[in-house]
N, CA, C and O atoms as a Maestro MAE file, in Angstrom:
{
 s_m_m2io_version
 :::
 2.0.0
}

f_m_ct {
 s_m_title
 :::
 protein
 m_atom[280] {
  # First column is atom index #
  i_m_mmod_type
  r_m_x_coord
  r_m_y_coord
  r_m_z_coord
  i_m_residue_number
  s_m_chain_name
  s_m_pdb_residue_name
  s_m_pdb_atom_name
  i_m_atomic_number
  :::
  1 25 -11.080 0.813 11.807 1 A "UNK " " N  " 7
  2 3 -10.342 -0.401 12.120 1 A "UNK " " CA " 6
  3 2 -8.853 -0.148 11.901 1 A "UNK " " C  " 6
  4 15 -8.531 0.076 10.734 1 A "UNK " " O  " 8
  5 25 -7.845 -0.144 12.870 2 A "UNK " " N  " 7
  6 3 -6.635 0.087 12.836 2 A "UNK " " CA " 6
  7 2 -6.105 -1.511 12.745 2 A "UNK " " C  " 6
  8 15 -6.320 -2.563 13.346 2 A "UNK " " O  " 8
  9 25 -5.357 -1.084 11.728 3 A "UNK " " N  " 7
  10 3 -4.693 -2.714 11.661 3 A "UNK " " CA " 6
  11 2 -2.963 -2.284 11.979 3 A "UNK " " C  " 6
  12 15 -2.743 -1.090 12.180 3 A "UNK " " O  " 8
  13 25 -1.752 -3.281 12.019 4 A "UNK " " N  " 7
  14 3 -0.779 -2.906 11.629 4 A "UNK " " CA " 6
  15 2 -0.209 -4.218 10.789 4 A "UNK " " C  " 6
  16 15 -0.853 -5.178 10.366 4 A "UNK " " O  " 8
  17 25 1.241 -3.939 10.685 5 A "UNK " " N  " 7
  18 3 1.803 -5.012 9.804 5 A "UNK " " CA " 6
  19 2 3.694 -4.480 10.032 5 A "UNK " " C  " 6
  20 15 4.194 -3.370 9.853 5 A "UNK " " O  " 8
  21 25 4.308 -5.703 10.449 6 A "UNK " " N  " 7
  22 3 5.787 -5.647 10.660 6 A "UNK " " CA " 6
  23 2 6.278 -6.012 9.255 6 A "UNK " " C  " 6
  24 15 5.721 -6.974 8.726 6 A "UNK " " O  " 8
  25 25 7.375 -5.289 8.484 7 A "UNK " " N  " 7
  26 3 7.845 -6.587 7.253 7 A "UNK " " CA " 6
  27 2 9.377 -6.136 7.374 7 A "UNK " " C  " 6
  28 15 9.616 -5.114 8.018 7 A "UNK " " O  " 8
  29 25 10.217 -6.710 6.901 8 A "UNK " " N  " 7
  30 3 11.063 -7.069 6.769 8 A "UNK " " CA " 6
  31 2 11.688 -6.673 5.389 8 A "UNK " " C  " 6
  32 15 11.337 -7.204 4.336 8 A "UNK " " O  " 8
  33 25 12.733 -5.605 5.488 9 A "UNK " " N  " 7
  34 3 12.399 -4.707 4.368 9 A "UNK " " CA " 6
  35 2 14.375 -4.408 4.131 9 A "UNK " " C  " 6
  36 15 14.989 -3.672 4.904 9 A "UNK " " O  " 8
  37 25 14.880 -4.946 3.261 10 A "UNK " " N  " 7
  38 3 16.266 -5.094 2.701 10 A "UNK " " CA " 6
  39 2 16.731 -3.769 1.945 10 A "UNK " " C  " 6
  40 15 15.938 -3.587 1.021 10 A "UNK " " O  " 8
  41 25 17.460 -3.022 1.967 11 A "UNK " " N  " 7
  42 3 18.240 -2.522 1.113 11 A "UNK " " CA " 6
  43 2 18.040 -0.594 1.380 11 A "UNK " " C  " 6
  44 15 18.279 0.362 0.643 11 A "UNK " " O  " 8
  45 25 17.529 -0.702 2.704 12 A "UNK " " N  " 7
  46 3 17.257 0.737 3.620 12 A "UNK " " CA " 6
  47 2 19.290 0.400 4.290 12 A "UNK " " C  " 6
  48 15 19.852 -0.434 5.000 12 A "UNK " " O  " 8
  49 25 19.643 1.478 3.599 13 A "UNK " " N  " 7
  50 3 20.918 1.521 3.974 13 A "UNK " " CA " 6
  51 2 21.452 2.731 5.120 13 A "UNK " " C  " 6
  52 15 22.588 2.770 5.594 13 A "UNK " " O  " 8
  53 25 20.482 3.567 5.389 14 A "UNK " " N  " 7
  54 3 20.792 4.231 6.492 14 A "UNK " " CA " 6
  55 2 19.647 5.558 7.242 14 A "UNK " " C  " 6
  56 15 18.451 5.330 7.059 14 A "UNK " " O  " 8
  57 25 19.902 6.514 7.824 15 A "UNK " " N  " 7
  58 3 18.711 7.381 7.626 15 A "UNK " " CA " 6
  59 2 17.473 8.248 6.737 15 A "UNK " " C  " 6
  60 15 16.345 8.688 6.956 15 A "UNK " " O  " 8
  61 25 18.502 8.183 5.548 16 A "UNK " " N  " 7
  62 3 17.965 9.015 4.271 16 A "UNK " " CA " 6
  63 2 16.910 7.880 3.334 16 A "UNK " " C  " 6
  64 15 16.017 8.300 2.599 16 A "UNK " " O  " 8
  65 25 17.280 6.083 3.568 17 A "UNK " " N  " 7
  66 3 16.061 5.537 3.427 17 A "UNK " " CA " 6
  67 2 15.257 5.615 4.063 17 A "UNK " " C  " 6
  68 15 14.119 5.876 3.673 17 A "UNK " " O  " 8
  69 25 15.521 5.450 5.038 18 A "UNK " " N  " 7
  70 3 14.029 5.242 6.767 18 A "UNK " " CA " 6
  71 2 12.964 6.366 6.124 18 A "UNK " " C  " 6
  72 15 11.759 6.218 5.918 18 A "UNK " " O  " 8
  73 25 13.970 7.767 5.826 19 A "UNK " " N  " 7
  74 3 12.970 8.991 5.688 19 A "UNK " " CA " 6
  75 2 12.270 8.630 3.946 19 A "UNK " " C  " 6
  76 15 11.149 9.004 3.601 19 A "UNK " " O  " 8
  77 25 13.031 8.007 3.236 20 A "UNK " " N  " 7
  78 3 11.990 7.886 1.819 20 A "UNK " " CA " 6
  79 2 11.031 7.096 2.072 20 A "UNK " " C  " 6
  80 15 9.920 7.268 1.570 20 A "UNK " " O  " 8
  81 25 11.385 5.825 3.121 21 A "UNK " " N  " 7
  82 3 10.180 4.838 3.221 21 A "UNK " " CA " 6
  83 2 9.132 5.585 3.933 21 A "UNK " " C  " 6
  84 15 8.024 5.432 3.419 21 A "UNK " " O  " 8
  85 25 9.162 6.403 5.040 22 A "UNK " " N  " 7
  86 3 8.309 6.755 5.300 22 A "UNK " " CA " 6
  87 2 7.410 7.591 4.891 22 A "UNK " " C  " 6
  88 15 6.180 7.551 4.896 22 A "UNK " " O  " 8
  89 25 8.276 8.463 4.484 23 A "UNK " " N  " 7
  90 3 7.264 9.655 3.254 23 A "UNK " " CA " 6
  91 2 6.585 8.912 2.414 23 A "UNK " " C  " 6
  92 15 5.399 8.947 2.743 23 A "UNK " " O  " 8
  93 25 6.732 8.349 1.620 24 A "UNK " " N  " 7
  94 3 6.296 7.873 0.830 24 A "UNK " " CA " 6
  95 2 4.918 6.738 1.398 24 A "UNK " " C  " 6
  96 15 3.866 6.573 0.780 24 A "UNK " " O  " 8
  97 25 5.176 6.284 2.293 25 A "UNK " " N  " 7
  98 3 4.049 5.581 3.047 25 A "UNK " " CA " 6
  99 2 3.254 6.344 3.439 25 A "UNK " " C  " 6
  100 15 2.107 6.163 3.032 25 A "UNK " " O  " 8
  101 25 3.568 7.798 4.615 26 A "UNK " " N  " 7
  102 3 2.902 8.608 4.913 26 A "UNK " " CA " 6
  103 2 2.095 9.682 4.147 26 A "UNK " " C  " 6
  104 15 1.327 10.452 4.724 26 A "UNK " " O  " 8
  105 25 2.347 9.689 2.612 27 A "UNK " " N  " 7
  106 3 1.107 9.672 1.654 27 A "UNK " " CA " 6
  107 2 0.476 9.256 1.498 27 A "UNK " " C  " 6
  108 15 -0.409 9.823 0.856 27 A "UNK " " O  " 8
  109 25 0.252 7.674 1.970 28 A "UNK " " N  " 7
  110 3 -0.616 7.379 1.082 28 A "UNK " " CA " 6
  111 2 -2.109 7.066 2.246 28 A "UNK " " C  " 6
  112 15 -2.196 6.912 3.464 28 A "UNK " " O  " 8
  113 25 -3.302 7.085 0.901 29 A "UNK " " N  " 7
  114 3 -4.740 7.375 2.480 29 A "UNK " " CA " 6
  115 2 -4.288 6.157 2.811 29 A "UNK " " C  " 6
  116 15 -3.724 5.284 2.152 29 A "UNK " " O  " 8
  117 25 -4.679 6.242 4.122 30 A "UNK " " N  " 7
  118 3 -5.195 5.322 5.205 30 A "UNK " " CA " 6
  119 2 -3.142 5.151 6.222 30 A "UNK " " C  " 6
  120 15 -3.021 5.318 7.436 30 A "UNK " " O  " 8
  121 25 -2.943 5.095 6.066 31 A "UNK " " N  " 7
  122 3 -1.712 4.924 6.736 31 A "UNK " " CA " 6
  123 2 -1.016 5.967 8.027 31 A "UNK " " C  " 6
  124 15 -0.287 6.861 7.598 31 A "UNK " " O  " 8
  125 25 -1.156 5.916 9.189 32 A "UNK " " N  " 7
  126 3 -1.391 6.479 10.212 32 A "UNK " " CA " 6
  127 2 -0.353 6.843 10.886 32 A "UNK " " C  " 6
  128 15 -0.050 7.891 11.457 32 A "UNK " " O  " 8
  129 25 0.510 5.141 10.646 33 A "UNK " " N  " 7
  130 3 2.349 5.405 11.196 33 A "UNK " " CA " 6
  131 2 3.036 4.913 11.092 33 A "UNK " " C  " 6
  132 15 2.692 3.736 11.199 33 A "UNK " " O  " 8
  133 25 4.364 5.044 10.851 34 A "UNK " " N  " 7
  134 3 5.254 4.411 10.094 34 A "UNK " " CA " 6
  135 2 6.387 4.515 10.474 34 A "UNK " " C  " 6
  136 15 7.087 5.476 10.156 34 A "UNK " " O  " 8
  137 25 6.938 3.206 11.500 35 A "UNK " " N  " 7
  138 3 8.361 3.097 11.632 35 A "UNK " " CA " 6
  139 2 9.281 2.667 11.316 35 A "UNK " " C  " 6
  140 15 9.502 1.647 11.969 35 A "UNK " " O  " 8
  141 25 10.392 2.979 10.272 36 A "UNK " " N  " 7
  142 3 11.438 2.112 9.789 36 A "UNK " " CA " 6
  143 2 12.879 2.490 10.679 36 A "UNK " " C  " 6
  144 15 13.259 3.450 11.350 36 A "UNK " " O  " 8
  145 25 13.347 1.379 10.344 37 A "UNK " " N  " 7
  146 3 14.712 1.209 11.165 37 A "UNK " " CA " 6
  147 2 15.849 0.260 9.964 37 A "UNK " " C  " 6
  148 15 15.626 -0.899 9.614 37 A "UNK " " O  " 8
  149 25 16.674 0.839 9.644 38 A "UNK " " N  " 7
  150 3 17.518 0.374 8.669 38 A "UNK " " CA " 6
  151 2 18.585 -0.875 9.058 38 A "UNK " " C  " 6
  152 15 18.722 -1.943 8.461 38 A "UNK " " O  " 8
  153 25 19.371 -0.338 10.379 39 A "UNK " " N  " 7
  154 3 19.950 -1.593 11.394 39 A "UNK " " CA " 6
  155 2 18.774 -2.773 11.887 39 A "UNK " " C  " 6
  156 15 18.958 -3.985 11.779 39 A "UNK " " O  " 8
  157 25 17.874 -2.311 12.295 40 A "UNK " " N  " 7
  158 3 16.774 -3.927 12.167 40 A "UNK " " CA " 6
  159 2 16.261 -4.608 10.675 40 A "UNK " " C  " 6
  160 15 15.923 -5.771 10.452 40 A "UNK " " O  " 8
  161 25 16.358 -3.058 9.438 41 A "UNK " " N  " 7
  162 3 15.825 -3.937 8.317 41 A "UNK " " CA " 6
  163 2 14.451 -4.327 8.569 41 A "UNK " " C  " 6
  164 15 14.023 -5.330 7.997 41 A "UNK " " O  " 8
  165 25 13.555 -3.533 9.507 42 A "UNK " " N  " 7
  166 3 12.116 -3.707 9.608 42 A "UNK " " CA " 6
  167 2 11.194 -2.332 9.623 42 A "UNK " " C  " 6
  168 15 11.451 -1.422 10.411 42 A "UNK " " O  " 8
  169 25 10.353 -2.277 8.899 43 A "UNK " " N  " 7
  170 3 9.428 -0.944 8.743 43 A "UNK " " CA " 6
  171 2 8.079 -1.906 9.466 43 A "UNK " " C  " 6
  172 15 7.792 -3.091 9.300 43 A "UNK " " O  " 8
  173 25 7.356 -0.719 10.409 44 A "UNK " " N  " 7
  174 3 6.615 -1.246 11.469 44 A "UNK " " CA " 6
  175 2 4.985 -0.331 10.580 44 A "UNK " " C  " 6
  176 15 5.271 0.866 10.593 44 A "UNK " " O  " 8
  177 25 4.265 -0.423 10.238 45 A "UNK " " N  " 7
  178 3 3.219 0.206 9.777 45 A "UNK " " CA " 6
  179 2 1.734 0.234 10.589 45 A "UNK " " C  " 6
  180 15 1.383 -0.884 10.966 45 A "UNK " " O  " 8
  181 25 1.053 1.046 10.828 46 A "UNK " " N  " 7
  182 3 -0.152 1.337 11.360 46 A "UNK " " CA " 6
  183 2 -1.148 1.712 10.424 46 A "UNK " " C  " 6
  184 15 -0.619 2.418 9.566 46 A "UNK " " O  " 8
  185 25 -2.220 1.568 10.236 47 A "UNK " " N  " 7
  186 3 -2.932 1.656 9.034 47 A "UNK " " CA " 6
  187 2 -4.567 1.618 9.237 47 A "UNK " " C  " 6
  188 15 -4.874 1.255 10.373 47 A "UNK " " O  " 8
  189 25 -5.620 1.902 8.419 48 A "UNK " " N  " 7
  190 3 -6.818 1.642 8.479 48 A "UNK " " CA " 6
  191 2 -6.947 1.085 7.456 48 A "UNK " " C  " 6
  192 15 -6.600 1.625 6.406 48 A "UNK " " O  " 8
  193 25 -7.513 -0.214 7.499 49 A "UNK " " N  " 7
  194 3 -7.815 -1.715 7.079 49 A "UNK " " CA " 6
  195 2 -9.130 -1.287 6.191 49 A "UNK " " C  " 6
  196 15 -9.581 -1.883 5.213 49 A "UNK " " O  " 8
  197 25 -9.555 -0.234 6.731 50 A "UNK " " N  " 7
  198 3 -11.044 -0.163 5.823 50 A "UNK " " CA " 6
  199 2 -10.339 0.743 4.070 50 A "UNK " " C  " 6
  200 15 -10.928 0.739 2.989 50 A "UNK " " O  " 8
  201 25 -9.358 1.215 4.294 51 A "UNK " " N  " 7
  202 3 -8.854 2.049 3.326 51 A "UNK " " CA " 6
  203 2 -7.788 1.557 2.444 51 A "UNK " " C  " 6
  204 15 -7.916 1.453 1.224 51 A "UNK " " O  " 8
  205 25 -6.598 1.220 3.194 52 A "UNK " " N  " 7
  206 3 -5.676 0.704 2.179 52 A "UNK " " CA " 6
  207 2 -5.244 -0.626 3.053 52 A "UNK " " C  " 6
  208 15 -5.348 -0.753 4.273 52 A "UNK " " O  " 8
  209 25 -4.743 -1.560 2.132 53 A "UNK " " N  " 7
  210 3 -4.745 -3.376 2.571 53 A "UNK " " CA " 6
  211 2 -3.116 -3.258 2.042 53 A "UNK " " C  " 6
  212 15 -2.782 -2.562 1.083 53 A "UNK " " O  " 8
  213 25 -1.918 -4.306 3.088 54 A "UNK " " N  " 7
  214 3 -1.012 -4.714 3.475 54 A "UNK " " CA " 6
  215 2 -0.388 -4.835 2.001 54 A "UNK " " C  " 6
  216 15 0.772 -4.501 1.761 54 A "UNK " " O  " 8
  217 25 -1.334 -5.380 0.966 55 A "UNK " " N  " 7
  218 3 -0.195 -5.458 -0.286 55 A "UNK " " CA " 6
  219 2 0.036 -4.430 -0.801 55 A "UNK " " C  " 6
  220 15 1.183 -4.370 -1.243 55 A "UNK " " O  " 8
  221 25 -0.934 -3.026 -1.038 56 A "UNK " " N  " 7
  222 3 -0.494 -2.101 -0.690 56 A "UNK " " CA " 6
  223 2 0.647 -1.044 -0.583 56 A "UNK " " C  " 6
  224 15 1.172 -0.256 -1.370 56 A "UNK " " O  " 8
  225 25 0.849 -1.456 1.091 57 A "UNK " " N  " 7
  226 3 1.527 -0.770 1.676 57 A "UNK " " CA " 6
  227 2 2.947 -1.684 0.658 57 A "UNK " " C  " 6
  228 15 3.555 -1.041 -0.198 57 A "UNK " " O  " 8
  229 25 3.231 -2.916 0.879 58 A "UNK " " N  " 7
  230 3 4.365 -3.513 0.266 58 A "UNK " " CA " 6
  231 2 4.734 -2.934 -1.074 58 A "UNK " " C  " 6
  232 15 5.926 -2.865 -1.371 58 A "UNK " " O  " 8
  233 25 3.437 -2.347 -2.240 59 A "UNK " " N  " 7
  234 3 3.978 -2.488 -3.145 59 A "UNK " " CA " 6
  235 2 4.481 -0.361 -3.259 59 A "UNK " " C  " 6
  236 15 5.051 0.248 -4.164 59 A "UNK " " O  " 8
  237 25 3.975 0.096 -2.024 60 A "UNK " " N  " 7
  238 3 4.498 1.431 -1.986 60 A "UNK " " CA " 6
  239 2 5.952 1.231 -1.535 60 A "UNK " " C  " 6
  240 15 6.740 2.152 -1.751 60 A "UNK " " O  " 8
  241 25 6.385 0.101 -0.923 61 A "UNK " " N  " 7
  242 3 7.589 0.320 -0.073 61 A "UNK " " CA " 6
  243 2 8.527 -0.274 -1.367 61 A "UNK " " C  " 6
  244 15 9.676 0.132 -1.540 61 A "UNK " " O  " 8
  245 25 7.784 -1.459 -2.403 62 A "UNK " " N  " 7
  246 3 9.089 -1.779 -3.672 62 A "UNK " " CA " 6
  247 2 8.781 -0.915 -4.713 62 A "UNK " " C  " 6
  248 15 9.178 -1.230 -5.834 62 A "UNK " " O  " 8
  249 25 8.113 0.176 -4.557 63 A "UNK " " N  " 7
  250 3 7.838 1.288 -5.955 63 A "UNK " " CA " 6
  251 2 9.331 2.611 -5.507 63 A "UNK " " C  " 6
  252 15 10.018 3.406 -6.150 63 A "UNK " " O  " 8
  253 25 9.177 2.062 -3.677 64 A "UNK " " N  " 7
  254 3 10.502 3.633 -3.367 64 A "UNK " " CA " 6
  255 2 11.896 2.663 -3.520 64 A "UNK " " C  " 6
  256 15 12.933 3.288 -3.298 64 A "UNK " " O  " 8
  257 25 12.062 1.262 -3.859 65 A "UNK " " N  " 7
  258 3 13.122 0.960 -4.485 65 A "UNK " " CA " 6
  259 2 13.998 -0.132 -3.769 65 A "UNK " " C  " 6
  260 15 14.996 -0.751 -4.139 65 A "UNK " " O  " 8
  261 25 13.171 -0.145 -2.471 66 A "UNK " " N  " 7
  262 3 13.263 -0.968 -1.309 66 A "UNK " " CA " 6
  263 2 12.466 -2.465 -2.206 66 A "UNK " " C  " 6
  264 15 11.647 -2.450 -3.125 66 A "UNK " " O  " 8
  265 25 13.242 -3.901 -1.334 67 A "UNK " " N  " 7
  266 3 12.691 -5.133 -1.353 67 A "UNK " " CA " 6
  267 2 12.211 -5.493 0.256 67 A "UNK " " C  " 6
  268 15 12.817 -5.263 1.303 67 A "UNK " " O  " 8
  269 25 10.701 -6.239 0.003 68 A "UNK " " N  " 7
  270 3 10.122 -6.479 0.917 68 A "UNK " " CA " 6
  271 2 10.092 -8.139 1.008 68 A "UNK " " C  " 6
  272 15 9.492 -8.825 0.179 68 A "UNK " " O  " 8
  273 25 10.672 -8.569 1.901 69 A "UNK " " N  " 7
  274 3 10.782 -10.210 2.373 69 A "UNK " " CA " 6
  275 2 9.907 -10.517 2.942 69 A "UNK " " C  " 6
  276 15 9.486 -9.953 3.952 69 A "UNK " " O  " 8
  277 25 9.262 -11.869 2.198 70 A "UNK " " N  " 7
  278 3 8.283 -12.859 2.941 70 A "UNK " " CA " 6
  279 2 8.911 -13.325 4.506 70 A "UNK " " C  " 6
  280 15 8.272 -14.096 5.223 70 A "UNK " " O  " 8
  :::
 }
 m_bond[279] {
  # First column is bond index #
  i_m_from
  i_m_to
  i_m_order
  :::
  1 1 2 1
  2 2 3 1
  3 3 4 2
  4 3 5 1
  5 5 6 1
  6 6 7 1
  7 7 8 2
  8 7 9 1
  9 9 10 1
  10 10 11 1
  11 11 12 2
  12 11 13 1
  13 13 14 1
  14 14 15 1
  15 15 16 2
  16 15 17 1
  17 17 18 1
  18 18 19 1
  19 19 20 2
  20 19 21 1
  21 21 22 1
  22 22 23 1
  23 23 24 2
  24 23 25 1
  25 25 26 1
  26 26 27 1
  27 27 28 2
  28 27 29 1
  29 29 30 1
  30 30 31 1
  31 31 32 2
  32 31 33 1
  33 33 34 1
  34 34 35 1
  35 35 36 2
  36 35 37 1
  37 37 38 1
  38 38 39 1
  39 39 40 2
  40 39 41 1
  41 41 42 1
  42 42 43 1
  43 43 44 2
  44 43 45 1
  45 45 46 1
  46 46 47 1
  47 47 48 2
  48 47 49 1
  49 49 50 1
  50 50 51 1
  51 51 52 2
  52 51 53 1
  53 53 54 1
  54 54 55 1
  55 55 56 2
  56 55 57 1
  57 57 58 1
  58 58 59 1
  59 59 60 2
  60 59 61 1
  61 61 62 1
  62 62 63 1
  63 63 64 2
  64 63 65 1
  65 65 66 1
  66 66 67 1
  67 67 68 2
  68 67 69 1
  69 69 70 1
  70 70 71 1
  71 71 72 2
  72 71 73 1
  73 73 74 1
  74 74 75 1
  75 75 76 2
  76 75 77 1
  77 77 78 1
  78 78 79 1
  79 79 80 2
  80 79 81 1
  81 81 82 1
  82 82 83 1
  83 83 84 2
  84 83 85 1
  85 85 86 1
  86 86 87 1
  87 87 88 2
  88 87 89 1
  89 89 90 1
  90 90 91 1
  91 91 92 2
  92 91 93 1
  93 93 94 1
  94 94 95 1
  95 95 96 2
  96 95 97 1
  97 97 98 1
  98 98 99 1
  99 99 100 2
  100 99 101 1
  101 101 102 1
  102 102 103 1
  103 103 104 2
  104 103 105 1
  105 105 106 1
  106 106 107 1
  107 107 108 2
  108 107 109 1
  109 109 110 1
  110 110 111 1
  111 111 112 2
  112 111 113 1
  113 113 114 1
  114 114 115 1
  115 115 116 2
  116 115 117 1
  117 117 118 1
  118 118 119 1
  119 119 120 2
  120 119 121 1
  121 121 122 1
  122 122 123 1
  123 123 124 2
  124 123 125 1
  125 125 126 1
  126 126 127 1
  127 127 128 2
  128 127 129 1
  129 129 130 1
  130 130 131 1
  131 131 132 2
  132 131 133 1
  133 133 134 1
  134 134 135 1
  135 135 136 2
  136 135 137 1
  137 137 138 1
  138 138 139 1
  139 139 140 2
  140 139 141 1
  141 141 142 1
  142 142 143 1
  143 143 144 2
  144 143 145 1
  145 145 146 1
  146 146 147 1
  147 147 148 2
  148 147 149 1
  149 149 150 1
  150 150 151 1
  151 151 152 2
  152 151 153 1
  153 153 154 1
  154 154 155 1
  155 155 156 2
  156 155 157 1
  157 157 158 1
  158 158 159 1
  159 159 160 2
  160 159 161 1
  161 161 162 1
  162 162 163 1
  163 163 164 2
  164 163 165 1
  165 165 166 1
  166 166 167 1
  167 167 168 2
  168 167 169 1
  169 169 170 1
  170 170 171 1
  171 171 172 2
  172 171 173 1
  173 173 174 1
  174 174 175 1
  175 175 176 2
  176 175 177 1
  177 177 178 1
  178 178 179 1
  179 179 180 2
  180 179 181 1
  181 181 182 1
  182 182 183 1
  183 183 184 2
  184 183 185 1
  185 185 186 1
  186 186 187 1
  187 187 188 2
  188 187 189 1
  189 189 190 1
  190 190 191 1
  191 191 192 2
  192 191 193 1
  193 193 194 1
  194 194 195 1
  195 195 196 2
  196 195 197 1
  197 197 198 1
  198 198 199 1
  199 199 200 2
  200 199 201 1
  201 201 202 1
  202 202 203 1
  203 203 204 2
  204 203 205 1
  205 205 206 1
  206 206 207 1
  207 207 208 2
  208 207 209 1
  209 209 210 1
  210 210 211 1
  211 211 212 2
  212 211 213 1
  213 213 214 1
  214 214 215 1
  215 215 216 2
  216 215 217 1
  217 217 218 1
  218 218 219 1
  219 219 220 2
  220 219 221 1
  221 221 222 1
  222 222 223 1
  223 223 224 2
  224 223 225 1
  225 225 226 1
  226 226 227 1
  227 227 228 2
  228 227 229 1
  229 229 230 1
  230 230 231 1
  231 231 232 2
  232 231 233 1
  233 233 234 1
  234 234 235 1
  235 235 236 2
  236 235 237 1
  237 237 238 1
  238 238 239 1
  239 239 240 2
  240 239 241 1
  241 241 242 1
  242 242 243 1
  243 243 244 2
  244 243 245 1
  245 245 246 1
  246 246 247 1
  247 247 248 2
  248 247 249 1
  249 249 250 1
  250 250 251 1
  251 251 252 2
  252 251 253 1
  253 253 254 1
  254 254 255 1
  255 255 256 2
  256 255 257 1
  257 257 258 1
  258 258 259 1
  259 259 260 2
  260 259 261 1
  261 261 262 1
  262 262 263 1
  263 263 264 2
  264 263 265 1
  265 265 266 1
  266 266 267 1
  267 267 268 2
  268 267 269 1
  269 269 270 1
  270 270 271 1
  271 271 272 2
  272 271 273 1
  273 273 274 1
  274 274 275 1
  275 275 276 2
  276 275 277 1
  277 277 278 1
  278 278 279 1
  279 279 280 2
  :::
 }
}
């Protein structure tokens, strides 16, 4: 089951975040693909739903130092 999830993600200040958010996502199981963009301030995620769940992914993206907006 491929799920995804858009969020809205503050304090990616240029390329060298995009690349921590994603590494750091792209460890972890289940997570398939991962697009951040620092000028939109949105990381785009692809994922398997049977493995790892959306809070998750959020609390990998405020552990790399990034804030994730409701």
């Amino acid at each position: 089951m491929t799920d995804s999830v858009k969020l809205t993600v503050t304090e990616m200040k240029c390329g060298g975040c995009e690349k921590t958010v994603t590494d750091k996502l792209m460890a972890e199981d289940g997570v398939l693909k991962v697009m951040a963009s620092h000028t939109e301030n949105e990381v785009e995620v692809e994922f398997d739903g049977n493995v790892i769940e959306e809070d998750d992914i959020i609390d990998c993206i405020e552990n790399a130092g990034f804030t994730v907006q409701d």
